[in-house]
N, C-alpha and C positions, 0 to 999 in steps of 0.2 A: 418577366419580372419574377424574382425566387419572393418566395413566401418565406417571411421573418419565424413563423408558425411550426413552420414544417421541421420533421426532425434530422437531425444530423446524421447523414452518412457515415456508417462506423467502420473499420476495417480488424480482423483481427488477423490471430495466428496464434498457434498453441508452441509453447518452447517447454521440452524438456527441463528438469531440473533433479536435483537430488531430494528432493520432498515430492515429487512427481509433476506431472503437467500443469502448466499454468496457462491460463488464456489471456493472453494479452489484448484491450482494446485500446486504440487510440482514435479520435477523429483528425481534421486536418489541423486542427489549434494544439493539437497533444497527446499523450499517452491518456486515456480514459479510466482503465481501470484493468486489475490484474484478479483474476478469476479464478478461485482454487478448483480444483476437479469434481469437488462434491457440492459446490457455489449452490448457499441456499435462494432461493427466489426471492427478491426483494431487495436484500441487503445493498443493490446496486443499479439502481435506477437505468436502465441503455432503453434512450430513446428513440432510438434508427434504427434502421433495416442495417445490416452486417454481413460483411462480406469477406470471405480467408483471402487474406492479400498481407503474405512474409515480405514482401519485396516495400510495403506503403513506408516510406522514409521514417516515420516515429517506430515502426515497432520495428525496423530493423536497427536500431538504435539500440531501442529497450533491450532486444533481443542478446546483442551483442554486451552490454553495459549489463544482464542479470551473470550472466555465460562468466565474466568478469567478476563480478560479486563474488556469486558462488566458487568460486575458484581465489576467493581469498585478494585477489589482484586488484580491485574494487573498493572502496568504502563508504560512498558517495553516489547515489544517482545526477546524471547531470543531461537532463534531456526536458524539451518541451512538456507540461502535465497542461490536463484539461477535464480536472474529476468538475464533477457536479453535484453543487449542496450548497444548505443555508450560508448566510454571510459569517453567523457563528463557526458551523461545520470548519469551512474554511480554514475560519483564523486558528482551530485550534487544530487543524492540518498541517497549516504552516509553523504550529510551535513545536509538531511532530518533527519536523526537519531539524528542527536547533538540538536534537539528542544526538551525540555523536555513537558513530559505531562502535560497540563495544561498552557502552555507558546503559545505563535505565535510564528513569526519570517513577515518577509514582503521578495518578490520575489527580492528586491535590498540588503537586507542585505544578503540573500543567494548566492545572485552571487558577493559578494563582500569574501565570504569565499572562494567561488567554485575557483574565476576569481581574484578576487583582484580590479574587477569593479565591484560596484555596475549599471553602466550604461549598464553592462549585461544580465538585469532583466528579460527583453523578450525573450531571451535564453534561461534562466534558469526557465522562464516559460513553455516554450515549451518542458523542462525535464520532467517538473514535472509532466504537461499533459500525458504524457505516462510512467510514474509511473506505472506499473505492480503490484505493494503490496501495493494497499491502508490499512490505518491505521498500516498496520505493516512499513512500510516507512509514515513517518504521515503526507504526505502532505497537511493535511485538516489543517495543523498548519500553512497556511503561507496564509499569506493575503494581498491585495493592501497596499499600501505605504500608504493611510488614514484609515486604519485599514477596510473597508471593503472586505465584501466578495466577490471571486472571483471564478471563476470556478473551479469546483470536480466532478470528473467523478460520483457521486453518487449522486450530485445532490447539491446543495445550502441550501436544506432544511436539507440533510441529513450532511453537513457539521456544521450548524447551531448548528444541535442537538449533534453531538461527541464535538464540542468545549465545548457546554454549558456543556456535559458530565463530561468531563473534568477539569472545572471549579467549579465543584460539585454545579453545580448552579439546575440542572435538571437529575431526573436518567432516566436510559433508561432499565427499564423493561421489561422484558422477553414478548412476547404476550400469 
C-alpha cells in the first residue's frame, strides 16, 4: 500500500539556455519547478529524493518547448505543471499566465485580478517570489507600479534581458 505521506519522486535534467543552465524538475503530475544555477535554498520547496532522467516525458517536453521559447518560435508554455504552494500562491500563479508575451502587468494590477484589491500588491508579491516556474509562470512580466524593475529570482539583469526578449528588441542567442 504506498503512503499518501511519503514524498514525490522528482525527476530532473539541466537544459542549456542563453541566460545559462536551468534545472528542470518535474514529477509525474508535471513540470515542478525550473531552477536557476545559483537557486537560493528555499525559494522552492522539492520534497523527493531526485533523480537526472532527460528522457522522463514532462521534462523532455519542457526541454524541447524552453529550446523553442528561447529561439523566439514559442510564446506560450503548453505542457503539464505541478508547482507546490498555498491556495493563494496559486491563484496568483494562475493570473501570471493571463500576461501575454511581450506585455508587463504591475504587482497592483495582479492582486486586483487575484483579490479584487489592488492594495494587495505586497501579497501578491510575495507569491510571486516563490514562483517555482520561472518564465514558464512569467513572472519576469510584472513590474513596480512606475514600471521599474523589481525583484527575480534570476536576477534583474536576467529579467531585463527576457523582457527586452520579448519585446523583440534584443535576441538572446544560444552561447
Amino acid at each position: 500500500m504506498n503512503d499518501p505521506t511519503a514524498p514525490t519522486p522528482l525527476a530532473t535534467t539541466i537544459v542549456d539556455s542563453p541566460i545559462g543552465p536551468l534545472t528542470l524538475v518535474a514529477s509525474d503530475a508535471g513540470l515542478r519547478a525550473v531552477l536557476w544555477p545559483d537557486e537560493r535554498t528555499g525559494r522552492v520547496p522539492l520534497d523527493g529524493p531526485s533523480r537526472d532522467d532527460p528522457g522522463h516525458p514532462v521534462l523532455a517536453i519542457a526541454a524541447t518547448q524552453f529550446d523553442e521559447w528561447f529561439r523566439g518560435e514559442r510564446t506560450r508554455f503548453d505542457l503539464p505543471l505541478d508547482p507546490v504552494g498555498t491556495d493563494f500562491q496559486r491563484r496568483v500563479w494562475t493570473a501570471l499566465t493571463a500576461i501575454d508575451f511581450g506585455e508587463t502587468s504591475t504587482y497592483g494590477a495582479v492582486a486586483e485580478v487575484v483579490t479584487g484589491d489592488r492594495g494587495r500588491a505586497r501579497a501578491v508579491g510575495a507569491a510571486i517570489g516563490r514562483n517555482p516556474l520561472s518564465i514558464v509562470v512569467p513572472c519576469h512580466r510584472v513590474v513596480g507600479a512606475d514600471g521599474s524593475l523589481t525583484g527575480f529570482a534570476g536576477g534583474l539583469d536576467v529579467k531585463r534581458r527576457l523582457l527586452d526578449h520579448e519585446a523583440g528588441e534584443a535576441a538572446l542567442p544560444f552561447p
